[in-house]
MARLUMKOL-762765 format. One record per residue (C-alpha): residue number from 0; residue in three letters; x, y, z. Coordinates in steps of 0.001 Angstrom, whole numbers. Example, Ala and Ser with C-alpha at 12.3 -4.5 7.8 and 13.67 -1.06 7.14 Angstrom:
BEGIN
{0,"Ala",{12300,-4500,7800}} {1,"Ser",{13670,-1060,7140}} 
END
This chain:
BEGIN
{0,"Unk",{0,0,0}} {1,"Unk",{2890,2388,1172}} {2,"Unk",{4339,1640,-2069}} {3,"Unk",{1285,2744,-4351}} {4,"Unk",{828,5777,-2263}} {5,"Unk",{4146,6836,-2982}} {6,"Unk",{3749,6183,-6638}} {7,"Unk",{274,8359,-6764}} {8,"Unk",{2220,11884,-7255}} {9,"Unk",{3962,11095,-10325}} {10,"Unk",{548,8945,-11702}} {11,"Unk",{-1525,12220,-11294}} {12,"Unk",{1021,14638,-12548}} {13,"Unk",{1485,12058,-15907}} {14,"Unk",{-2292,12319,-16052}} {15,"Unk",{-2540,16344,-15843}} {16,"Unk",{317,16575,-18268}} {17,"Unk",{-1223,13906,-20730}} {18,"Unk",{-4732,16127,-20276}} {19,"Unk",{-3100,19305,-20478}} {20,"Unk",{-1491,18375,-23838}} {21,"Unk",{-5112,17450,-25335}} {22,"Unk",{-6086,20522,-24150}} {23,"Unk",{-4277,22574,-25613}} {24,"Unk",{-6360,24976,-27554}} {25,"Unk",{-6120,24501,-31494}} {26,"Unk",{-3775,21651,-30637}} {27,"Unk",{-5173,18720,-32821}} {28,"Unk",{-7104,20867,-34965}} {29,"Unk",{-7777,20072,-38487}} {30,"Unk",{-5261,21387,-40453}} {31,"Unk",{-6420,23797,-43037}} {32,"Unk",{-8234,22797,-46418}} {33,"Unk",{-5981,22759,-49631}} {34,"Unk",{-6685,25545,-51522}} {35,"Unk",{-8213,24387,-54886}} {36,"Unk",{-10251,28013,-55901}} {37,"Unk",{-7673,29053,-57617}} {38,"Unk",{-7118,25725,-59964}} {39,"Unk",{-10781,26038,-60710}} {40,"Unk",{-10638,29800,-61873}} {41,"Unk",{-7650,28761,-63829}} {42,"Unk",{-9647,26066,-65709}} {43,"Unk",{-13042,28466,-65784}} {44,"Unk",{-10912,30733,-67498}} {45,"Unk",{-8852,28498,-69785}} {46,"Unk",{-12510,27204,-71070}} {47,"Unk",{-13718,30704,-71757}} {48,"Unk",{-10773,31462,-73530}} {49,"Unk",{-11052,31589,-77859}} {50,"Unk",{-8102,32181,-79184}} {51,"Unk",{-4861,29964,-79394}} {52,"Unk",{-2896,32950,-78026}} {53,"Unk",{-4958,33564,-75120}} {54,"Unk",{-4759,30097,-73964}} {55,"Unk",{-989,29476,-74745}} {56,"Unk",{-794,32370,-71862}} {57,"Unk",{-2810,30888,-69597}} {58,"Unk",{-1197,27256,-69874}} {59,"Unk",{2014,29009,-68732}} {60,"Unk",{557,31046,-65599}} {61,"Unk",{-1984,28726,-64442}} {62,"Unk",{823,26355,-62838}} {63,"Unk",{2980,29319,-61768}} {64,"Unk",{-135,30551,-60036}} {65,"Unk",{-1096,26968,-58486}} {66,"Unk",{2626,27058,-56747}} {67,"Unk",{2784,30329,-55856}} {68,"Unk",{-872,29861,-53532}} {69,"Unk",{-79,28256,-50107}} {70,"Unk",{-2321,26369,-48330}} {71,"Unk",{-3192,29298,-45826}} {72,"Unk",{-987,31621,-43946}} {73,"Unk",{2591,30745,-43632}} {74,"Unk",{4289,31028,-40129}} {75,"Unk",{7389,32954,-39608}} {76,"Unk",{9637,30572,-40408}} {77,"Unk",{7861,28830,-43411}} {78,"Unk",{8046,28920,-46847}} {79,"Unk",{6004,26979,-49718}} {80,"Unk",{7190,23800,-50421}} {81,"Unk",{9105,23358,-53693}} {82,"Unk",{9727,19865,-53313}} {83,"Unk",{13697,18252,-54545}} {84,"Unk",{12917,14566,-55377}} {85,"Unk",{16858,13701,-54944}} {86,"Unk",{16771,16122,-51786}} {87,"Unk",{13908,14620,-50157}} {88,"Unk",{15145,10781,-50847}} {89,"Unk",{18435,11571,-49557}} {90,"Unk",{17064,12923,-46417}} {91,"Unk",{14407,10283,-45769}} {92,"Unk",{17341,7940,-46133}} {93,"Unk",{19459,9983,-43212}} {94,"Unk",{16906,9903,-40962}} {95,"Unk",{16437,6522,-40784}} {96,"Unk",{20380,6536,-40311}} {97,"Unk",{20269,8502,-37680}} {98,"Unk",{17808,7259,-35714}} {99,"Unk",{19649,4104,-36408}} {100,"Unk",{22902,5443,-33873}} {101,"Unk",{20440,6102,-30798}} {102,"Unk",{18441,2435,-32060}} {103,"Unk",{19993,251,-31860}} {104,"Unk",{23595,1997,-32135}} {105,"Unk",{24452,4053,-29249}} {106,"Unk",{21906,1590,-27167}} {107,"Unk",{24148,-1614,-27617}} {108,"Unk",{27395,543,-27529}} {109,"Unk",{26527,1491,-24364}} {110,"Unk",{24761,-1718,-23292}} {111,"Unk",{28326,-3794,-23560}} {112,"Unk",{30670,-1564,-21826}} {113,"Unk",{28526,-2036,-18476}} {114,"Unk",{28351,-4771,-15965}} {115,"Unk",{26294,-7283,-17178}} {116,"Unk",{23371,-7185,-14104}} {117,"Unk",{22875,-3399,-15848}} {118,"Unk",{23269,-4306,-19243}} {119,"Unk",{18990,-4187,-20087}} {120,"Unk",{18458,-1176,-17659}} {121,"Unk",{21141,967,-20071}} {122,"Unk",{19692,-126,-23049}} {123,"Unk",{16029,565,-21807}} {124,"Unk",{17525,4038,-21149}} {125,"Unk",{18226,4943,-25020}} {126,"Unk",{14329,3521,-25492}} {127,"Unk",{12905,5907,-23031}} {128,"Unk",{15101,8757,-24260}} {129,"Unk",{13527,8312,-27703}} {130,"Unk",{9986,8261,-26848}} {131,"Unk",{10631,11106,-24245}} {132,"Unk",{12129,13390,-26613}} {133,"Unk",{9848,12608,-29724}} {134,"Unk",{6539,13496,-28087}} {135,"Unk",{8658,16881,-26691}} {136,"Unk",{9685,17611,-29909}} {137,"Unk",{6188,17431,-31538}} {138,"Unk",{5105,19688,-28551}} {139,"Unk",{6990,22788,-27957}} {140,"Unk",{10622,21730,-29151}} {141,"Unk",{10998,21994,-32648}} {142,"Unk",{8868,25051,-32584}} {143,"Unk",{11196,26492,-29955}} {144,"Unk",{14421,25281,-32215}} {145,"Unk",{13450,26307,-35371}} {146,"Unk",{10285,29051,-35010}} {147,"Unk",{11313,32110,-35588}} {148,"Unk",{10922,34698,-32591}} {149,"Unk",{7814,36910,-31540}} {150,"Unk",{7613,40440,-30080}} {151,"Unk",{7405,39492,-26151}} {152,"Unk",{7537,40677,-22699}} {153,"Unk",{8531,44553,-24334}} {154,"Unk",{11149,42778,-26357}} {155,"Unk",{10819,43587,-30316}} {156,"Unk",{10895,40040,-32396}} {157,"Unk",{14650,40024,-33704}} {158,"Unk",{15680,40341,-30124}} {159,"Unk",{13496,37513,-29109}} {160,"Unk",{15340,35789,-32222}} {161,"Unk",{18653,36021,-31207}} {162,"Unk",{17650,33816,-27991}} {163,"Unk",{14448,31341,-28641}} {164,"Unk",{12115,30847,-31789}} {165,"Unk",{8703,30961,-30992}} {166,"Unk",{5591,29083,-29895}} {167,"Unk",{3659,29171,-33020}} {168,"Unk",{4342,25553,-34448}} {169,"Unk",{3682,24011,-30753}} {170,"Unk",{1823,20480,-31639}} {171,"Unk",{3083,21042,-34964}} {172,"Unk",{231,23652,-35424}} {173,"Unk",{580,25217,-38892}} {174,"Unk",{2653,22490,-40619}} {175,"Unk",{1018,21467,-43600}} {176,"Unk",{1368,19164,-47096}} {177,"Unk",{2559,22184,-48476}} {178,"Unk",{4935,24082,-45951}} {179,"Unk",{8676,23508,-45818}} {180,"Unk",{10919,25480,-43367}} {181,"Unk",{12403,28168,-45332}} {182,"Unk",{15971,27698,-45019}} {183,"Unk",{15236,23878,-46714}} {184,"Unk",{12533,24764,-48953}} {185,"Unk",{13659,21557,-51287}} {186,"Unk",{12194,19897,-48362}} {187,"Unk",{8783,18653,-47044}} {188,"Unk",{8053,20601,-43863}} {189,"Unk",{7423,17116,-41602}} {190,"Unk",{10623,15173,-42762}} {191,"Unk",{12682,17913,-42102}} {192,"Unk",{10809,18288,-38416}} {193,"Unk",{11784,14302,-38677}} {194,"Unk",{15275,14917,-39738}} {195,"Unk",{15977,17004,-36927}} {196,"Unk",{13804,14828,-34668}} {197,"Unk",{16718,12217,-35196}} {198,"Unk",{19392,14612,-33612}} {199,"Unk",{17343,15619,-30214}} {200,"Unk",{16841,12134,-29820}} {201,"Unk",{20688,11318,-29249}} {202,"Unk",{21784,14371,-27784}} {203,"Unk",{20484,13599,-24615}} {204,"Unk",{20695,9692,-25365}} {205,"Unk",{24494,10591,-25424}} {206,"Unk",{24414,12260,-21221}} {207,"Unk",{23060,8899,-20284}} {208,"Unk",{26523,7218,-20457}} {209,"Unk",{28060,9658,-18102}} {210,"Unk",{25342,8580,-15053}} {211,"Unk",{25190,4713,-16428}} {212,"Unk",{24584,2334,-13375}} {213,"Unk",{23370,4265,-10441}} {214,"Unk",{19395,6504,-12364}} {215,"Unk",{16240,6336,-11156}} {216,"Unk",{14800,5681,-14534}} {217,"Unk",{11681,8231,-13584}} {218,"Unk",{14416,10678,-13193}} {219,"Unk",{15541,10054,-16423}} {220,"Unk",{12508,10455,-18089}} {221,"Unk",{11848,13737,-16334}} {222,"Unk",{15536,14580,-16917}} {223,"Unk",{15325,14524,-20792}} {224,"Unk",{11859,15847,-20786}} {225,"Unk",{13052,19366,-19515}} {226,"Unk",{16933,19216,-20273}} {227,"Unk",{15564,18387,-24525}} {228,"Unk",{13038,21853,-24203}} {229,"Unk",{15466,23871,-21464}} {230,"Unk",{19090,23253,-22967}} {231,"Unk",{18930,21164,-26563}} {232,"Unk",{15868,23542,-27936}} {233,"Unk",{17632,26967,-27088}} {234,"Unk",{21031,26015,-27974}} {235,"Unk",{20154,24213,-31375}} {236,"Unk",{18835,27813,-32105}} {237,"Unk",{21429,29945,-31751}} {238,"Unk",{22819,28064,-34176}} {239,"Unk",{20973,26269,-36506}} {240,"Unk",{17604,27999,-36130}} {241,"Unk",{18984,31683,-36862}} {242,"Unk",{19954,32900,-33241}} {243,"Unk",{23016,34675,-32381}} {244,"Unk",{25622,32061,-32411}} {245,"Unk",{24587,30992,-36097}} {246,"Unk",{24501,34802,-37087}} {247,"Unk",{27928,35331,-35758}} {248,"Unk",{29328,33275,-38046}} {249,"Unk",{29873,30289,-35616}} {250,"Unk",{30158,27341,-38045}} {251,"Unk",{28775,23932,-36708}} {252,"Unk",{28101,21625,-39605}} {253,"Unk",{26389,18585,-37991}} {254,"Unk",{26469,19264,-34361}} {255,"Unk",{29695,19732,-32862}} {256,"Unk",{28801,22257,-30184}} {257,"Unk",{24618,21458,-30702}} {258,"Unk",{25524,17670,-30307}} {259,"Unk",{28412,16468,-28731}} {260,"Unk",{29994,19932,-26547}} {261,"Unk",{26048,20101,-25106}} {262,"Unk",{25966,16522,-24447}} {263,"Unk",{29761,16352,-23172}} {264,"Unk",{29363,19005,-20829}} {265,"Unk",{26104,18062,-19284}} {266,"Unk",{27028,14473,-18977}} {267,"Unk",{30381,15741,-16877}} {268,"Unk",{27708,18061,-14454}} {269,"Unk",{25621,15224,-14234}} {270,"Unk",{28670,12619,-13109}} {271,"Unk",{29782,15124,-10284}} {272,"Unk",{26379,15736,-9140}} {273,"Unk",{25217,12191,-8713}} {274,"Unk",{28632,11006,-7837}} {275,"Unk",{30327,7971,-8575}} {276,"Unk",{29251,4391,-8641}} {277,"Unk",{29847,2641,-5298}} {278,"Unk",{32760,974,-5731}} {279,"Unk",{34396,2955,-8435}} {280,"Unk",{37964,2984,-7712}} {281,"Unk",{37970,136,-5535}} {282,"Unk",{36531,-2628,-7633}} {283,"Unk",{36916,-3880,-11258}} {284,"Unk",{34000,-3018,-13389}} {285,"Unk",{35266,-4347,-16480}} {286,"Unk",{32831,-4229,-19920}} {287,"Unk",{30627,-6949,-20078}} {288,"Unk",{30553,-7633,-23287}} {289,"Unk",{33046,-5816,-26007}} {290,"Unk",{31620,-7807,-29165}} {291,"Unk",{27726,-5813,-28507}} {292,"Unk",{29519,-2646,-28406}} {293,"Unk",{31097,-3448,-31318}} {294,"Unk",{27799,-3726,-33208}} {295,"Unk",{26691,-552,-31456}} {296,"Unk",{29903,1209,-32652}} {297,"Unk",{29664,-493,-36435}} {298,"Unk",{25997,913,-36486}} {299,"Unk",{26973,4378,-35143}} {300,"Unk",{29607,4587,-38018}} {301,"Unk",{26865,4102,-40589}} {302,"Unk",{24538,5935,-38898}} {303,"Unk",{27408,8618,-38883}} {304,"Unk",{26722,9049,-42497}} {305,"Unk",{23504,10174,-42387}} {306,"Unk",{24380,12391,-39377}} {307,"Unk",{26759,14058,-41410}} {308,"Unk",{26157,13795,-45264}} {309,"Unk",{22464,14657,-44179}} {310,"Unk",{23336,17793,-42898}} {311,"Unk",{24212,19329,-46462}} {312,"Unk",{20405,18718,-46706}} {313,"Unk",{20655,17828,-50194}} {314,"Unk",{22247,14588,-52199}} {315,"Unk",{25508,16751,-53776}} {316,"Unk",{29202,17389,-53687}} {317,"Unk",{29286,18688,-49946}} {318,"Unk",{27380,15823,-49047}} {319,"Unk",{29996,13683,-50751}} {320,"Unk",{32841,15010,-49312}} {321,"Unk",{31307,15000,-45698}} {322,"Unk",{30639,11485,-46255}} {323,"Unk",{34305,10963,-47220}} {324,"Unk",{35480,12880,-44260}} {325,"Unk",{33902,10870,-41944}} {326,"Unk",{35156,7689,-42637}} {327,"Unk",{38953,9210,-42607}} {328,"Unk",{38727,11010,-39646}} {329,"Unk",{36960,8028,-37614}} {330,"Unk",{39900,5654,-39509}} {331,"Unk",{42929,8039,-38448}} {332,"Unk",{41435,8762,-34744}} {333,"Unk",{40757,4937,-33746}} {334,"Unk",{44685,4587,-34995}} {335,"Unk",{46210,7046,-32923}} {336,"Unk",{44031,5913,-29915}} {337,"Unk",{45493,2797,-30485}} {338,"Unk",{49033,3760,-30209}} {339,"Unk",{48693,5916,-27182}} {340,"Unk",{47019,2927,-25409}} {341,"Unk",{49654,581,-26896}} {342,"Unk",{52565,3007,-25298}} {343,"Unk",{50828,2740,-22459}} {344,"Unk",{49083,-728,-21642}} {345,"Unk",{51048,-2523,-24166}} {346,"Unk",{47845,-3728,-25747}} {347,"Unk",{45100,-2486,-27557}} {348,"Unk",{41637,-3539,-26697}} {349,"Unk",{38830,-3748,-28333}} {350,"Unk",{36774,-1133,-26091}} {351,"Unk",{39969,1544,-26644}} {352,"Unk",{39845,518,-30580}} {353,"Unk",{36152,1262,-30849}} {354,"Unk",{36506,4375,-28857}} {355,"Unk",{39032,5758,-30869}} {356,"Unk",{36875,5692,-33561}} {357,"Unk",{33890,7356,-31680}} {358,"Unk",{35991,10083,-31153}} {359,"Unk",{37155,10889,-34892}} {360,"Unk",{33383,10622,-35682}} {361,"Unk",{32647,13364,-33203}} {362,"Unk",{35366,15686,-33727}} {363,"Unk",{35009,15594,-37787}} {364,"Unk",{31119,16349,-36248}} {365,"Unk",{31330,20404,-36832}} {366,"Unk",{33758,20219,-39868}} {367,"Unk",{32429,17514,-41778}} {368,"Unk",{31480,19835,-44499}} {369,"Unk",{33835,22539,-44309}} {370,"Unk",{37057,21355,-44479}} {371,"Unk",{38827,19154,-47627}} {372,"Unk",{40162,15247,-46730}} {373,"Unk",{43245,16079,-45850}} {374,"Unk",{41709,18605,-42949}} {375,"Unk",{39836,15581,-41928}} {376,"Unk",{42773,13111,-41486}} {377,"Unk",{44752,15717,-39233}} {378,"Unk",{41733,16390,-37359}} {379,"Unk",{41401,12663,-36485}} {380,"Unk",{44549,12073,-36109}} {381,"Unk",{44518,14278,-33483}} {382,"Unk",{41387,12933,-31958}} {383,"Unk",{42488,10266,-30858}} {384,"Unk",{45504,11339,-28372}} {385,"Unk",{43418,13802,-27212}} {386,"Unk",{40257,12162,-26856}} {387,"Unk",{42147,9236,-24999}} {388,"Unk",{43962,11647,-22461}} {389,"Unk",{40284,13034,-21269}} {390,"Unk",{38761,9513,-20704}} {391,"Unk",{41673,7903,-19094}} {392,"Unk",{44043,10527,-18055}} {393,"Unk",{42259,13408,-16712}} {394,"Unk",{39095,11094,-15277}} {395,"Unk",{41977,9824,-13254}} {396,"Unk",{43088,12764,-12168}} {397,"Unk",{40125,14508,-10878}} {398,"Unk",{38055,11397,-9886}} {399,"Unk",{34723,11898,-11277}} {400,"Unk",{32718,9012,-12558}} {401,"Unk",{32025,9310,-16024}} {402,"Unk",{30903,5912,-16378}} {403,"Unk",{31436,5724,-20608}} {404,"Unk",{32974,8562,-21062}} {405,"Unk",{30223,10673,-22287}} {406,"Unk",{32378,14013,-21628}} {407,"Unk",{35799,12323,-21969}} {408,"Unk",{34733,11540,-25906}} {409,"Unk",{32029,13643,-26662}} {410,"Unk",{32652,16448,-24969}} {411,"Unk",{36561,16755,-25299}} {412,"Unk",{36183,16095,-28833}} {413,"Unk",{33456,18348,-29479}} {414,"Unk",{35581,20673,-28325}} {415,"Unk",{38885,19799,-30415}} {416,"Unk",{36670,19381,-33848}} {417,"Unk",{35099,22619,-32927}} {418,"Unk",{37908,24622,-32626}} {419,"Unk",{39907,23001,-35454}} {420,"Unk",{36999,23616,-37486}} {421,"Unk",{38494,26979,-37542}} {422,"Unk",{41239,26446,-38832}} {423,"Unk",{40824,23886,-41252}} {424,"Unk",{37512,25058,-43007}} {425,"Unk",{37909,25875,-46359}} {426,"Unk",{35860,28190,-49182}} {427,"Unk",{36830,25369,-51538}} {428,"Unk",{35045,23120,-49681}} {429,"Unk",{32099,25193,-48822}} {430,"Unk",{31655,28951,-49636}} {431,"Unk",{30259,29431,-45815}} {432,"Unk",{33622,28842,-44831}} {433,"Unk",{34555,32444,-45215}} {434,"Unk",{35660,34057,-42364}} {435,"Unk",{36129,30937,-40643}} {436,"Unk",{38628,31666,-36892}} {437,"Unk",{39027,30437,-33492}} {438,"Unk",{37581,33132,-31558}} {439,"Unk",{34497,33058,-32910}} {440,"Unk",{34500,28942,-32865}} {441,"Unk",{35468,29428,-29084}} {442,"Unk",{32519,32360,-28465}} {443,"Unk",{30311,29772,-29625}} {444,"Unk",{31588,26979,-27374}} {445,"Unk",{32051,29054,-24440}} {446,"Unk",{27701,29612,-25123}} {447,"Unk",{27225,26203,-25386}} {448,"Unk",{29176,25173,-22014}} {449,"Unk",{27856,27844,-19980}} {450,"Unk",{23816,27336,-20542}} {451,"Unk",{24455,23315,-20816}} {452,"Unk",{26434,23628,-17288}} {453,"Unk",{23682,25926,-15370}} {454,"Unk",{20953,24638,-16795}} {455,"Unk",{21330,20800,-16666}} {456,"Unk",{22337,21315,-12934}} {457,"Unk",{19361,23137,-12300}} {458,"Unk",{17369,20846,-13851}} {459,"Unk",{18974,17706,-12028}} {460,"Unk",{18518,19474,-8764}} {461,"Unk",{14710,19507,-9784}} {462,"Unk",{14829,15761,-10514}} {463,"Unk",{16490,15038,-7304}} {464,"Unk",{13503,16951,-5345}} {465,"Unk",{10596,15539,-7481}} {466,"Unk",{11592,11834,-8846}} {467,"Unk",{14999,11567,-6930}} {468,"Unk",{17778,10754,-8660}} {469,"Unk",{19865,7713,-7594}} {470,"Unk",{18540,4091,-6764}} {471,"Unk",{19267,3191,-3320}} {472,"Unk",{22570,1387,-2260}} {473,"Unk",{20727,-2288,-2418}} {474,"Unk",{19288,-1982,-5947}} {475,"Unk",{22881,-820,-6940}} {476,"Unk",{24275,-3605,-5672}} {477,"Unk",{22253,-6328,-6913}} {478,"Unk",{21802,-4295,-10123}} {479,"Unk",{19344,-2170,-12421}} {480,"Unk",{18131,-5071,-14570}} {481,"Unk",{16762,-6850,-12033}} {482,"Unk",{15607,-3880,-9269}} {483,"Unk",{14248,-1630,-11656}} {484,"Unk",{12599,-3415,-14877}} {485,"Unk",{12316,-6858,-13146}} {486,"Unk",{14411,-8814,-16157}} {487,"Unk",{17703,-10596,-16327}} {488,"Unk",{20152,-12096,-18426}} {489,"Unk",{20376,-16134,-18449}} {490,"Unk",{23314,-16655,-17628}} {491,"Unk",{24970,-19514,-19727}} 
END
């Protein structure tokens, strides 16, 4: 009984929030009629019409005047569809990708490098991360990414824009058959929403390493429910949706600072809040199975391509070079990982091999399309020394608990492909490159860390007084699987 009562609070705030959703006014309402006046004065016309002349003219304008008519008012950050066949194909195709490094990718990545009685509890994580951030998405967060901001409280609208988009697309309100957002108007407006669906899903997926072993998985749910609309929605903004990072000329091709720096850095607030596992330090909590993160990290390196050949948003050259780029730099960073750790273990593992190559796939993240191939080797050649100092050396040295090394890979080299971005990006490449520098790559990151940092704390502190945060002591110690989803692996 004690334990149902103690369970009612969080059952009758699910229900209010499930009720306040439907509520919403204009939420779920029927979304406008396609206009088709204007094709039937075309062809009123086009019958009254006598002469060949007349109706040569007609032919011509009628279509130009069927695509120029939306299907009602566009929103701020709309434009009418003109639909790319080749675009729209190779996009479909990248979201599937992507979702395919959160599912299964980044879930069976994950899944082997922890002890095997939490193996099912970490990948139920990247499951309830998904369906978390989806439904957030379709309500305020894509709106709030990509909207484009209002007049509000005595603040004129390009203020307003420089910070947060806007409210107007909440529930998708406004989207149509025949909207597109206007910086992609090759593309339908709901596979772009779709697209970028794919990377809010593993951003937060990504922070989930860092705490692995020791979550409530209520607090995780209300975790990535606030830190997708408080930290992702705002930052992906500034610099993909037209705020003041992006307009600065901060250049972040796929999610270097959006992605992996947000991720990074909340994952590392997020190990020093909660602490460290009990027994970290003291006892050997070796992977439990290499081979499954080995299919995780094969999947992630496909899934890579869509990540990063996607964002060109169309099937062409700068797709085809960011596609290139990411297989070098993930090749030369998993090599260089695996001398460091030979130099210094006198073997390279499997886990070290694999992690290597994470870490050239995140720091080619912000460049991918910017710089030329032989940017890309040096930057992953790089990656991997540096990538393998944060995990091992530094987590050493300061004694935090970053249980997979969600800062020490994602966040360190976030950081490095960010800043090299800088210096490698190239006009030949990509004519956005101009003015390409390190200070303005490192205003940009120093953004990105400071609102991640504040704002993931504050939100954990909110978990910790609502859902808590940590399981107790016992269900650590016999583990997750078991305590908190009541399943186990046979053991064979």
């Amino acid at each position: 009984m004690s334990q149902l009562l103690n369970r009612l609070p969080g059952a009758l705030a699910l229900c209010l929030l499930t009720a306040a959703l439907f509520y919403a006014g204009g939420a779920f309402a029927a979304p406008a009629e396609p206009v088709a006046a204007a094709a039937a004065a075309v062809t009123e016309t086009a019958e009254a019409v006598t002469t060949e002349a007349a109706a040569a003219v007609e032919a011509v304008a009628a279509p130009e005047e069927e695509e120029a008519a939306p299907a009602g008012p566009l929103l701020a950050h709309q434009a009418v569809a003109e639909i790319d066949p080749a675009a729209s194909s190779w996009i479909l195709t990248s979201t599937a990708l992507v979702l395919l490094m959160t599912l299964p990718g980044l879930a069976l990545f994950y899944g082997g490098m922890v002890r095997r009685k939490n193996v099912i509890a970490t990948i139920t994580q990247s499951v309830g991360v998904a369906a978390v951030v989806s439904l957030a998405w379709f309500a305020a967060g894509y709106s709030l990414a990509f909207g484009v901001g209002q007049p509000m409280f005595g603040f004129d609208g390009d203020t307003v824009q420089a910070w947060i988009g806007s409210t107007q697309a909440v529930f998708l309100n406004g989207v149509t058959m025949e909207t597109a957002y206007s910086a992609a108007p090759g593309l339908p407006e709901y596979l772009w929403i779709a697209f970028q669906l794919t990377f809010a899903i593993i951003t937060p997926a990504l922070v989930t390493g860092a705490f692995a072993e020791r979550i409530k998985y209520s607090a995780l749910l209300l975790f990535t429910g606030l830190w997708t609309l408080l930290v992702y929605s705002p930052i992906c903004h500034w610099v993909w949706g037209g705020g003041f990072l992006g307009s600065a000329g901060v250049l972040d091709f796929a999610g270097g600072a959006v992605v992996h720096v947000n991720s990074g850095v909340a994952g590392l607030v997020c190990a020093l809040f909660m602490g460290p596992r009990k027994g970290y330090g003291a006892e050997v909590m070796n992977a439990h199975n290499p081979v499954l993160t080995m299919i995780g990290a094969s999947l992630l390196l496909v899934g890579w391509i869509g990540f990063n050949a996607g964002s060109a948003w169309a099937a062409d050259a700068i797709a085809g070079v960011a596609l290139l780029n990411t297989l070098l730099a993930a090749m030369a960073a998993s090599l260089t990982w695996k001398i460091v750790e030979v130099m210094e273990k006198r073997k390279p593992s499997l886990i070290g091999v694999l992690s290597g190559l994470v870490a050239g796939l995140v720091a080619i993240t912000p460049a991918a399309g910017f710089v030329d191939p032989k940017g890309a080797v040096i930057i992953g050649l790089i990656a991997g020394p540096v990538c393998y100092a944060s995990s091992v050396w530094l987590k050493k040295l300061l004694r935090y608990d970053d249980s997979l090394d969600a800062f020490g890979i994602h966040g360190a080299g976030g950081l490095l492909g960010a800043i090299l971005t800088g210096v490698f990006a190239t006009t030949a490449v990509n004519s956005l490159s101009e003015g390409a520098n390190i200070p303005t790559q490192a205003m940009g990151l120093a953004w990105t860390i400071a609102w991640s940092a504040v704002v993931t704390f504050v939100i954990l502190v909110i978990c910790k007084f609502t859902t808590g945060l940590r399981v107790s002591d016992a269900q650590e110690a016999e583990g997750l699987d078991t305590t908190l989803h009541g399943e186990a692996l046979e053991r064979v």
